[in-house]
C-alpha positions as CSV (number, residue, x, y, z in Angstrom):
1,X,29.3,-58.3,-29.2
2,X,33.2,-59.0,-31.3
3,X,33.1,-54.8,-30.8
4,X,32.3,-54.6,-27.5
5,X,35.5,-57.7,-26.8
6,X,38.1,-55.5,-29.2
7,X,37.1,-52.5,-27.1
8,X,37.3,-53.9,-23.7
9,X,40.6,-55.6,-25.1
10,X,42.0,-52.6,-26.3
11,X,41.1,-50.7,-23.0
12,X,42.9,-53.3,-21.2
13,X,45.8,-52.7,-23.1
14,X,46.0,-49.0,-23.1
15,X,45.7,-49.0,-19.5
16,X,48.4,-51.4,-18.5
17,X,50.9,-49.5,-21.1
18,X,50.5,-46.2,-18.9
19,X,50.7,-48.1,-15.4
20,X,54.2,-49.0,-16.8
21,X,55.1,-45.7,-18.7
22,X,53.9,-43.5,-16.0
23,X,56.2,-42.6,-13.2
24,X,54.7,-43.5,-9.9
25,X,55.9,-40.5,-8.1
26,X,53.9,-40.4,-5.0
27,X,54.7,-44.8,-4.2
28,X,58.6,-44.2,-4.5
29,X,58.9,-40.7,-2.5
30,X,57.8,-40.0,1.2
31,X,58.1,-36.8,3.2
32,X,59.1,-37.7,7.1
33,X,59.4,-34.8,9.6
34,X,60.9,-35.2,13.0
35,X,64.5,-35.1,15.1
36,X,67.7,-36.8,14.1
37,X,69.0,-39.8,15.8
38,X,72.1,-40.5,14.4
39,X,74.8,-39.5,11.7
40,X,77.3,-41.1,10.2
41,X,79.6,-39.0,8.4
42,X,81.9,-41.4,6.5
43,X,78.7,-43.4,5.0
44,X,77.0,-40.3,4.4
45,X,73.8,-41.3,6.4
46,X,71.3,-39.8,9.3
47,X,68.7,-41.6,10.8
48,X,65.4,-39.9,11.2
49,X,62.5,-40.4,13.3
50,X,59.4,-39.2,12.9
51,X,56.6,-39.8,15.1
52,X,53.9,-40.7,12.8
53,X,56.4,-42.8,10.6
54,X,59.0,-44.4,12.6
55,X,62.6,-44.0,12.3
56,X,64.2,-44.6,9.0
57,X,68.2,-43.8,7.8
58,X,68.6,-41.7,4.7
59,X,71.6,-41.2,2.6
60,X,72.6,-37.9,1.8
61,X,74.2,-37.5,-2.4
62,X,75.9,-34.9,-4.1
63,X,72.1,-34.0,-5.5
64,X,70.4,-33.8,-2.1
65,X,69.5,-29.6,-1.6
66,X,69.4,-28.4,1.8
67,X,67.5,-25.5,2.8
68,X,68.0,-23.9,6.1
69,X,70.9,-26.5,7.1
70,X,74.4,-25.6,6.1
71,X,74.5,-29.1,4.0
72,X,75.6,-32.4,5.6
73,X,77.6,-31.3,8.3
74,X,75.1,-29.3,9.6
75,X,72.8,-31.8,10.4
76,X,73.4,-32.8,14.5
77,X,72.3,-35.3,16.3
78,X,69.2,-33.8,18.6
79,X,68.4,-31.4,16.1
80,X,64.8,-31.1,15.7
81,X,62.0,-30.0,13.1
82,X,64.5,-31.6,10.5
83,X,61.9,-32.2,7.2
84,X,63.4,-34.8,4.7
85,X,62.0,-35.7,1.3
86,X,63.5,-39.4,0.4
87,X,62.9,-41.6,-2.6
88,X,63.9,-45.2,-2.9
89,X,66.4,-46.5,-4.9
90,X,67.9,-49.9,-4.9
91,X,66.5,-50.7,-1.2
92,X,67.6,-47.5,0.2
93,X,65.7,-44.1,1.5
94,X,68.0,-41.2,-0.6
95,X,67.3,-37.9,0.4
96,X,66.2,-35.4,-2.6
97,X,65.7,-32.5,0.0
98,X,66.7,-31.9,3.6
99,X,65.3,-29.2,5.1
100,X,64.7,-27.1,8.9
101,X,61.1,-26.6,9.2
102,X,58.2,-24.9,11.1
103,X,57.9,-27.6,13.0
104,X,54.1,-29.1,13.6
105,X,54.5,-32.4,12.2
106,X,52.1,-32.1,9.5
107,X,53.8,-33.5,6.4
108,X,52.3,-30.9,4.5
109,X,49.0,-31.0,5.4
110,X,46.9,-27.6,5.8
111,X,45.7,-26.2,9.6
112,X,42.7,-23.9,7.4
C-alpha cells in the first residue's frame, strides 16, 4: 500500500510539472475569419468580426506576416474573407498572421 501512495504521489507530480512546462498552444491562439470593421493606423489596430466569434481588435507588430495583403496598409475597412491568427499577450489579441482567404468561414475545418 506505501508503493501504491509513492506512485500515485509521484504521478501527481510529474503531471503537474508538464502542465506548467508545456506550452499551451491551442488556449493562447485563436484563428477568426470574417470582414474588417475598423482600422486604426496610428495604434496599429483592426477590428475583426467574424460571424461565429464576434468582433474582436487585433494589433498588428513588426512580426505579424501577411499573405495575400500588401501588409498593414492594405488592410480596408469592408474588406472581406480577411483570416487572422491572434495570440494573447498581456490582455491583448496580437496578430501572428493576417491573411486574404478562400472565404467559407470554416476556420480550418475540412468540407470531405
Amino acid at each position: 500500500m506505501v508503493g501504491m501512495k509513492n506512485f500515485s504521489r509521484v504521478a501527481l507530480i510529474a503531471g503537474a510539472a508538464l502542465a506548467v512546462s508545456a506550452p499551451a498552444a491551442s488556449a493562447q491562439t485563436r484563428e477568426y475569419e470574417g470582414t474588417v470593421v475598423s482600422v486604426n493606423r496610428a495604434e496599429r489596430t483592426f477590428s475583426i468580426r467574424d460571424s461565429e466569434r464576434g468582433t474582436i481588435r487585433v494589433r498588428v507588430t513588426n512580426r505579424t506576416r501577411f499573405e495575400r495583403i500588401s501588409g498593414f496598409s492594405g488592410l480596408k475597412v469592408g474588406a472581406t474573407n480577411i483570416e487572422t491568427i491572434v495570440r494573447r499577450s498581456n490582455g491583448r489579441w496580437l496578430a501572428v498572421e493576417v491573411e486574404r482567404s478562400g472565404g467559407g468561414g470554416k476556420h480550418g475545418g475540412d468540407d470531405d
